[in-house]
C-alpha positions as CSV (number, residue, x, y, z in Angstrom):
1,X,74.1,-85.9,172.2
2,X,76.7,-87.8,173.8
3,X,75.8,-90.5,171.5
4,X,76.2,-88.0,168.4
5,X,79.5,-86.6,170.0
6,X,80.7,-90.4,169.9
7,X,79.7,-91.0,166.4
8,X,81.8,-87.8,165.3
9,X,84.6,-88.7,166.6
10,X,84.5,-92.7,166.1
11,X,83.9,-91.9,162.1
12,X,87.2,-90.3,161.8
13,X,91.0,-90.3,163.6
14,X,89.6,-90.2,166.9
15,X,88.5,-92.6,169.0
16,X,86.9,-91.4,172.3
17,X,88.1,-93.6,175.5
18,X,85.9,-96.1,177.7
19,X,85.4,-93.1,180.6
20,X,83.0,-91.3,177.8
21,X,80.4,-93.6,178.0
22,X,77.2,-92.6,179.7
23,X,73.5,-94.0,179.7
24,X,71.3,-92.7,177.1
25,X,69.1,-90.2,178.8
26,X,64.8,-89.8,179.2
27,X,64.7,-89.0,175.7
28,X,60.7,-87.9,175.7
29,X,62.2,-84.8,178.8
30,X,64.5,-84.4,175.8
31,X,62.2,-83.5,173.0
32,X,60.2,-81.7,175.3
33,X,62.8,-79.4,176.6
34,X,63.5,-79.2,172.7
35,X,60.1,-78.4,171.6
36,X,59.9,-75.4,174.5
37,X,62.7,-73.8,173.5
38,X,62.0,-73.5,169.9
39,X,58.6,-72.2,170.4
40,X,60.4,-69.3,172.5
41,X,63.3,-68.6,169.9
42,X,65.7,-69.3,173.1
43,X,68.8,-70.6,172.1
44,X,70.9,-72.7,174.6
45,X,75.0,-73.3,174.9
46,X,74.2,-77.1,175.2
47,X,72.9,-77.4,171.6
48,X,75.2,-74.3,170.2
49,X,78.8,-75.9,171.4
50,X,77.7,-79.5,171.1
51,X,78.3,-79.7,175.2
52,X,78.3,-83.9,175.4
53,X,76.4,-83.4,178.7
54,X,73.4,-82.4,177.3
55,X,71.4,-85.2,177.0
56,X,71.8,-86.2,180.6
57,X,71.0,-82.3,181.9
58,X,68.0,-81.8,179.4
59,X,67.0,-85.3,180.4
60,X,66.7,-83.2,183.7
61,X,65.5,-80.6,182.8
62,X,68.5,-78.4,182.9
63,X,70.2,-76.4,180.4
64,X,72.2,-73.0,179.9
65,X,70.5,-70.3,178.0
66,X,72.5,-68.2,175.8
67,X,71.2,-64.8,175.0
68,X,72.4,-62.1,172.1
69,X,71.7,-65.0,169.0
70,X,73.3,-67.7,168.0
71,X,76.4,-66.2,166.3
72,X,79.9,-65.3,167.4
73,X,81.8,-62.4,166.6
74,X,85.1,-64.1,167.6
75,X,86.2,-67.5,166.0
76,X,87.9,-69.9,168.9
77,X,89.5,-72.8,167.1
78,X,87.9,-74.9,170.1
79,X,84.2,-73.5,169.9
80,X,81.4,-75.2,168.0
81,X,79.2,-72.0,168.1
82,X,79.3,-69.8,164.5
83,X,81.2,-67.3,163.8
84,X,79.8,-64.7,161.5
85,X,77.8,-61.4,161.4
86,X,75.6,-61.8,164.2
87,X,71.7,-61.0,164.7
88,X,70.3,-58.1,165.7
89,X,69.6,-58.0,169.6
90,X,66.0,-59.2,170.3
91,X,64.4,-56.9,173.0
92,X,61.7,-59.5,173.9
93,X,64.8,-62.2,175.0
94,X,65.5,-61.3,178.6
95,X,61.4,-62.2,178.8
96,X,61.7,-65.3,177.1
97,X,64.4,-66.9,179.1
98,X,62.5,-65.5,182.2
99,X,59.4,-67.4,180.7
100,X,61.1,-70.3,180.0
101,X,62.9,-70.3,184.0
102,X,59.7,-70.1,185.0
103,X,58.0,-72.9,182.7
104,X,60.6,-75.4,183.7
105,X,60.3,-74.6,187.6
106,X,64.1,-74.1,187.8
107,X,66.0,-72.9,191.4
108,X,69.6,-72.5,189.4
109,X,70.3,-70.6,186.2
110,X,72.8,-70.0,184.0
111,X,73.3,-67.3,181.4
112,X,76.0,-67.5,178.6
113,X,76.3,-65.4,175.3
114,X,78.0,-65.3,172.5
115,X,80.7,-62.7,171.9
116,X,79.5,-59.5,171.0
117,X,82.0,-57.4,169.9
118,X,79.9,-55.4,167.5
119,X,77.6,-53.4,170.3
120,X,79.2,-50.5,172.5
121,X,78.7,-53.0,176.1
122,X,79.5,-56.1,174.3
123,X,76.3,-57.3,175.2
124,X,76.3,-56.9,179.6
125,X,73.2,-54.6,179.4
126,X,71.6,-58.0,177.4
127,X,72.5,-59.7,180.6
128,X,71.4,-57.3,183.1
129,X,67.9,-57.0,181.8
130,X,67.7,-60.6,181.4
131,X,68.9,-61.2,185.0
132,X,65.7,-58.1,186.1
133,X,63.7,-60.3,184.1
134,X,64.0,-63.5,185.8
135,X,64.3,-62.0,189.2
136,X,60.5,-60.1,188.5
137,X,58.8,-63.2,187.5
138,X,61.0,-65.7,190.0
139,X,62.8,-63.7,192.6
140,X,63.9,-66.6,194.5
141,X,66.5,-68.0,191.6
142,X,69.9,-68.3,191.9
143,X,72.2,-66.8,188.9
144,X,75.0,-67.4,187.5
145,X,76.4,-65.5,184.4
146,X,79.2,-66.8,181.9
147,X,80.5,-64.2,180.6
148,X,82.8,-63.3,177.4
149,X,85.9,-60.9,178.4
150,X,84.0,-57.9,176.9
151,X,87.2,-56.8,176.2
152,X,87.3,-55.5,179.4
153,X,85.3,-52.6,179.4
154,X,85.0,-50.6,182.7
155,X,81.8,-49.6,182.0
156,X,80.7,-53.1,181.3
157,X,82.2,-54.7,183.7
158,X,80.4,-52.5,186.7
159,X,77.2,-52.7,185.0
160,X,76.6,-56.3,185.4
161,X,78.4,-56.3,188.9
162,X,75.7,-54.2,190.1
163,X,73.6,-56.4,189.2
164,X,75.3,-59.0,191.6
165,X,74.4,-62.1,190.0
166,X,75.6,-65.0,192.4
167,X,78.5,-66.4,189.9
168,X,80.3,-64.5,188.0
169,X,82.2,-66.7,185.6
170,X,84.4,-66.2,182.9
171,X,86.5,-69.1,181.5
172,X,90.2,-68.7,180.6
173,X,89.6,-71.5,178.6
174,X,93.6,-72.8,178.6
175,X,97.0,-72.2,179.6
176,X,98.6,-69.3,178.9
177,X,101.1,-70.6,176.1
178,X,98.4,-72.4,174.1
179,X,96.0,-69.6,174.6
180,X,96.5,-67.5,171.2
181,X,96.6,-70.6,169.8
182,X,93.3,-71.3,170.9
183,X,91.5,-68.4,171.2
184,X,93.4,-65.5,168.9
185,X,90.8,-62.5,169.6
186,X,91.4,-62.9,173.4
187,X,94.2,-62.3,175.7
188,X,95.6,-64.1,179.0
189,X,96.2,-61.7,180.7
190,X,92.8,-59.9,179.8
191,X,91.0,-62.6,181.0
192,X,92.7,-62.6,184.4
193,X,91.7,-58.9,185.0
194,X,88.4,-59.2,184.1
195,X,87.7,-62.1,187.0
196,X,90.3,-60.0,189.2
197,X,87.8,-56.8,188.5
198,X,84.6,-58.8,189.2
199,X,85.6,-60.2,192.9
200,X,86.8,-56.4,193.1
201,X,83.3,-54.6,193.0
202,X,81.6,-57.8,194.3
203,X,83.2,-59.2,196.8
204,X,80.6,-60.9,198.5
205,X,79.6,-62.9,194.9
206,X,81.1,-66.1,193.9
207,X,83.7,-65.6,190.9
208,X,84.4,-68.8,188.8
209,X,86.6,-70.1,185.8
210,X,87.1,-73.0,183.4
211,X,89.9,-74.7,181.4
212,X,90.3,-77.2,179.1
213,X,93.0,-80.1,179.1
214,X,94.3,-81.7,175.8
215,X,95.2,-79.2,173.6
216,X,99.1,-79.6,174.1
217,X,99.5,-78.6,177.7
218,X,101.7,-79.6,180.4
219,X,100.8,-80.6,184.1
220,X,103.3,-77.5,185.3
221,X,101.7,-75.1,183.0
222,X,97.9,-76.4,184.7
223,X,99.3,-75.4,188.1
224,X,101.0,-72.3,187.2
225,X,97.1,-71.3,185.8
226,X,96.0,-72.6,188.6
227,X,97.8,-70.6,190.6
228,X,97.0,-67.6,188.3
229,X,93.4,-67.7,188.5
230,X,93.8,-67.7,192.5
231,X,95.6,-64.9,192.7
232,X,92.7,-63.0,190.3
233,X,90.4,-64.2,193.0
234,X,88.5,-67.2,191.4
235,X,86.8,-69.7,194.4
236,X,85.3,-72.1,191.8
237,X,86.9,-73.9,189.4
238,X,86.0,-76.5,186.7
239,X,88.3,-78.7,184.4
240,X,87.5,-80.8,181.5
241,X,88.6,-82.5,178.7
242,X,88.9,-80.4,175.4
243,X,87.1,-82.4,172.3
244,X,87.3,-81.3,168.6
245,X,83.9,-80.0,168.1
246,X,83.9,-81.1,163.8
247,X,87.0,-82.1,161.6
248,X,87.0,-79.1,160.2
249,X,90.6,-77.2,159.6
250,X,89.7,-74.3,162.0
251,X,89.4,-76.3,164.9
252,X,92.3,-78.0,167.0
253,X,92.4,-81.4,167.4
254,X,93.0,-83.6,170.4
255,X,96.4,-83.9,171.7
256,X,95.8,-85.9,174.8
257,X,92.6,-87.9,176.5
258,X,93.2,-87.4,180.1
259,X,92.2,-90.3,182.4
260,X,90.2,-89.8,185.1
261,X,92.2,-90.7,187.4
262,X,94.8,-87.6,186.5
263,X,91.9,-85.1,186.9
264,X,91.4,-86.3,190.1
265,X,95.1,-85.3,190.9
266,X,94.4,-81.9,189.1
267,X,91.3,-81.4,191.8
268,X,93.2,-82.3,194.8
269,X,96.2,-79.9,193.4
270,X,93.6,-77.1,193.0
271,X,91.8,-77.7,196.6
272,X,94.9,-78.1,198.2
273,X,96.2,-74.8,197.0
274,X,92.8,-72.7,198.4
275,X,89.5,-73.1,195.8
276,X,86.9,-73.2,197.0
277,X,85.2,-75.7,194.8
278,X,86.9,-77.8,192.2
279,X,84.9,-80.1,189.5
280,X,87.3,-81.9,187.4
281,X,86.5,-84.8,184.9
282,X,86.6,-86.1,181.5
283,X,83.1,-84.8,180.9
284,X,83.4,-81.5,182.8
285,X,82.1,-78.5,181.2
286,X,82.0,-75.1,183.1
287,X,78.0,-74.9,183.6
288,X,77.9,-78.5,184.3
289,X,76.2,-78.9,187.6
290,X,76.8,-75.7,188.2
291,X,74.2,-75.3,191.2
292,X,76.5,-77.8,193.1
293,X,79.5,-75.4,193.2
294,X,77.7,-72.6,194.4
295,X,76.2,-74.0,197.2
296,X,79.1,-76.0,198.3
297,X,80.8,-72.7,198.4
298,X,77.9,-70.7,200.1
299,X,78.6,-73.9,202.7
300,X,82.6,-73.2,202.8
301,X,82.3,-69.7,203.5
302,X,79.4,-69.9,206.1
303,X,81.6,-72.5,207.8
């Protein structure tokens, strides 16, 4: 993948820098993982957004399911996945992932979607009975859900908090100037109160958010979001670099590679001012190694 994700860019304007560089993963783990999750119709956010960590986490046997089909209702100029009229809700998925989290022997899982704007939950009942599922056949998995804002809904909202997945996370995705830019069917400051909502009526879960650098940001506006997203009562944070998922019109292009070495700064920015756990680099992606920041914080609040 990361291989693929070079390619794409290298072939037109772009040219990614040195830091992207990784080994080529175990490519026969690859297929494998490939081949399982075909034969269970599962889809996975790796493949759908062209995540340029895949081939390193499905090397080890890692990956992110994403229930509800493979189609978006909304169309985020940063987002790989479809947009369209989406499938009709499979009954038998919340089984199949819990098959498949079974099959692959995994302690750590998370569940994305797509948005679902067209059902009456926007899709959290999908999740709940997908979380039931996994925690029937392998009770002792930890969960973590990335969520879409489902437009806030009340009822939504409690019904996957009772559930009380171990990470709730919901990415803001950007700052708050570039984010109608970015993502014109969402809202700031909706964003904010769903996370807020969520460490309300769970307060003993983990909440968890994610932005993107390189879309035409500036350091102050990263640590006025920073800032932002602590006061909504997000503990984990993730920070990446944003990469044009095809050259096609709808998606933003690049306006900055970040060196590594400034994401470090943004990491120790964020710790200092009171996460709980901050991944930030080039090659970041919100689910990346997502088991680390969970324990790590089960560790900062049991000391």
């Amino acid at each position: 993948m990361m291989q693929a994700t070079q390619e794409r860019f290298e072939s037109g304007l772009v040219k990614l820098p040195p830091w992207f560089k990784q080994e080529l993963p175990d490519m026969g783990k690859v297929r494998a993982m490939k081949e399982m999750l075909r034969a269970s119709r599962l889809h996975t956010v790796c493949e759908s957004a062209r995540c340029p960590n895949m081939g390193q986490c499905w090397g080890e046997g890692v990956a992110t399911f994403m229930i509800l089909g493979g189609t978006c209702t909304r169309a985020c100029r940063f987002c790989a996945v479809p947009a369209g009229r989406p499938e009709t809700v499979d009954e038998q998925e919340p089984r199949g992932v819990a098959d498949a989290v079974r099959q692959l022997g995994l302690r750590y899982v998370v569940l994305t979607s797509v948005a679902r704007d067209d059902l009456k939950d926007e899709g959290a009942s999908q999740f709940v009975r997908t979380i039931a599922a996994i925690r029937c056949l392998t009770p002792h998995v930890k969960i973590e859900v990335l969520i879409p804002d489902f437009s806030a809904k009340e009822d939504a909202l409690k019904m996957l908090s009772e559930a009380v997945p171990e990470v709730v996370s919901h990415n803001v995705e950007t700052v708050r100037r570039c984010s109608p830019l970015l993502r014109p069917q969402a809202n700031h400051d909706r964003s904010l109160r769903v996370l807020r909502r969520f460490r309300e009526m769970n307060p003993d879960g983990f909440v968890k958010s994610s932005f993107m650098v390189g879309v035409g940001e500036t350091d102050e506006e990263i640590v006025v979001l920073m800032d932002e997203l602590l006061n909504a009562g997000c503990q984990i944070l993730t920070i990446g670099q944003y990469l044009t998922p095809t050259q096609m019109k709808r998606h933003l292009p690049v306006a900055r590679f970040v060196a590594p070495e400034q994401f470090e700064r943004y990491r120790a920015v964020a710790r200092n001012m009171g996460f709980k756990y901050v991944m930030s680099g080039p090659r970041v992606r919100s689910s990346y190694i997502a088991e680390q920041g969970y324990h790590e914080c089960v560790k900062a609040m049991a000391g």
